[in-house]
N, C-alpha and C positions, 0 to 999 in steps of 0.2 A: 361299743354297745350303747353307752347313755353318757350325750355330754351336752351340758345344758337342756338338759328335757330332751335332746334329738336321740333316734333312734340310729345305728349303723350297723353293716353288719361285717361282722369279725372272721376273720380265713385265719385266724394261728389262734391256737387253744394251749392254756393247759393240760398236761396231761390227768391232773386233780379228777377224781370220779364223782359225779354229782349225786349227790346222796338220794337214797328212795327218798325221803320225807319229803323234798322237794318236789320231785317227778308226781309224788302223788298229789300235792298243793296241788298244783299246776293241773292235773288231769281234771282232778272233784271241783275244782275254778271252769276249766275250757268246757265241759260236759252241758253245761249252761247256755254255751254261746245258742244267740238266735240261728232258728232256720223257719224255711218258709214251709208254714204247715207243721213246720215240729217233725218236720223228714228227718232230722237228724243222719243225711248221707253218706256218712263217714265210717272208716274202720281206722284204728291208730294202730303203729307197729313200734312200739319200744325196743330198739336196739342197742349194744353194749355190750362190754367182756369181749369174750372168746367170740360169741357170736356175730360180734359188729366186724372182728378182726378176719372172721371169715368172709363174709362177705364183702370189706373193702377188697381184700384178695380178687375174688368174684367179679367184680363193679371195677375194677384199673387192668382187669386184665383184656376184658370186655371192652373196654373205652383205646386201649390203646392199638387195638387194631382195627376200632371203628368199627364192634357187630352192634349197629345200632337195631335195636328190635321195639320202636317205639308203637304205642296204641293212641293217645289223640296225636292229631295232627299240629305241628310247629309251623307258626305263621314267621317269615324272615322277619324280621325289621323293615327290609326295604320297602315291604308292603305298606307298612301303616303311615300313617298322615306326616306330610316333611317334619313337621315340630316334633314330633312322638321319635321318628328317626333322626332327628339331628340331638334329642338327648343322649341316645342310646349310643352315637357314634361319638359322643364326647364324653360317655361314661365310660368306653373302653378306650379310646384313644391315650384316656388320661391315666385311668386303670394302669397300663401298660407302661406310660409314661414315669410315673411312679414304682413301679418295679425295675424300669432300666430296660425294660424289654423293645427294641428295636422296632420298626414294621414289617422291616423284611429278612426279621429272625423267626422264621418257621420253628425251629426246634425248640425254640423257649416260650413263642406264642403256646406249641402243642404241650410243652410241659405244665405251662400256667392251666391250661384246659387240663388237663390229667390231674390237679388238684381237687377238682369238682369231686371226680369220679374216687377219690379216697377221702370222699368228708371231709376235707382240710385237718385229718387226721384227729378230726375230734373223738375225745370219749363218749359222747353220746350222739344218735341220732333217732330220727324221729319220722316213718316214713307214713306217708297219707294218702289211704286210696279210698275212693268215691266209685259209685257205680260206673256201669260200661258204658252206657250212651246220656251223659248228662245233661238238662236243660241249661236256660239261662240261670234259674233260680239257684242249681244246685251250685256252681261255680260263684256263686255270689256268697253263698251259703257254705263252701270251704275256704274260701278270702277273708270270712270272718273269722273262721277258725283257726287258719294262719295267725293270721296277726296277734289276735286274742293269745292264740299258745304262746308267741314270740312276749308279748307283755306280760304275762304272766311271769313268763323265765328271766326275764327284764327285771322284775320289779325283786325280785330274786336274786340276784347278783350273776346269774346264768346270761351269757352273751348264746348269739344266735346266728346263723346266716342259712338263708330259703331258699331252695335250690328246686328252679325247675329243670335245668338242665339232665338234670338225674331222670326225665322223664325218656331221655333217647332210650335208655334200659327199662322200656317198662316192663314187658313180656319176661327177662329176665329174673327182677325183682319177685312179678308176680309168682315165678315159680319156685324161684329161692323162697318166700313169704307164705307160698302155698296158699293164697287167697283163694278167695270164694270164690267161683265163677260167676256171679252175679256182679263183682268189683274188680276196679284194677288200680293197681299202683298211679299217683297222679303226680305227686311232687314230694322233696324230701326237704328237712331242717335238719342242719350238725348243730350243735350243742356244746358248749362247756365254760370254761372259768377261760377270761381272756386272757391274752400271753399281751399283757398291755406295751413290753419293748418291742414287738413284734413291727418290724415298719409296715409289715403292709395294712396293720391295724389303723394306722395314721392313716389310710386313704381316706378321703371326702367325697361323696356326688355332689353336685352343683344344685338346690333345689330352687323351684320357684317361689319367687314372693307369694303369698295369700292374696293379695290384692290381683294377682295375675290367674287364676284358678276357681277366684268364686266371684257370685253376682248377687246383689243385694234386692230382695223387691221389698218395701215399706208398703 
């Protein structure tokens, strides 16, 4: 979660319940985050207990025989610019490398995927949906939201990991969620106290230098 000021994110939780007082910091904090025009796009779904444990049921049974019923559209990797996919193919390469997981073990690749889809069995999660057809603004405008929520929970002793993958289920979510029909589910965050022996907590991504990513004009 936080080691020397860096942010990570954590796949094994305690099972520790994270207290309302917290959850509420965190909300009467993120409510603030800028948006453009003060749209404030957002609906938050606080899940937990019995109810989250319904739903991961819901969300692994769904995932494991692939009913994917997503609403925005998944751009591959292979699409974006070679450097954007040569991270992406060194984040998972090594991902996997560090789990022991093979390249041509299908069964343990799809079980590592089928962690997604039960929250990494955290106690709390956090799922986020925005309207149906959103601009550029507004997806700038839930990125800030993200991250803000994630440091909030951060500065809190709460670890995090943000999952858009959970978006293959949107149609699903939205119905379990009962959302508005004006919104739909868009991405989710698991939550909880890290399981800091946990090895896969130890994994790193590789980041760039500062000096590689910004331009100075005097």
């Amino acid at each position: 979660m936080n080691e020397k000021g860096n942010r990570y994110s954590v796949r094994a939780f305690k099972k520790e319940t994270v207290p309302d007082t917290i959850i509420n910091e965190v909300l009467e904090q993120v409510r603030w985050t800028a948006s453009s025009k003060n749209t404030q796009p957002w609906k938050l779904h606080i899940i937990r207990g019995d109810s989250l444990e319904e739903l991961r049921k819901l969300s692994l049974k769904k995932a494991t025989v692939e009913e994917w019923d997503p609403v925005f559209e998944s751009t591959s990797p292979k699409a974006l610019p070679a450097e954007l996919y040569d991270r992406a193919k060194v984040c998972g390469f090594t991902l996997f490398e560090h789990k022991g997981i093979g390249r041509d073990d299908r069964e343990a690749r799809k079980a590592h995927n089928l962690e997604n889809f039960k929250f990494f069995d955290a106690p709390l999660v956090i799922l986020f949906s925005t309207i149906k057809e959103p601009n550029h603004e507004v997806w700038v405008d839930m990125g800030q939201l993200l991250a803000n929520t994630m440091e909030q929970f951060r500065i809190r002793g709460i670890a995090s990991c943000p999952q858009w993958s959970l978006h293959h289920l949107a149609k699903t979510f939205n119905t379990w969620l009962k959302t508005d029909e004006k919104y739909t589910f868009s991405f989710g965050l698991s939550l909880g106290y890290e399981e800091n022996d946990a090895h896969i907590n130890k994994f790193r991504t590789v980041r760039q230098e500062v000096n590689e990513f910004t331009t100075w004009y005097d």
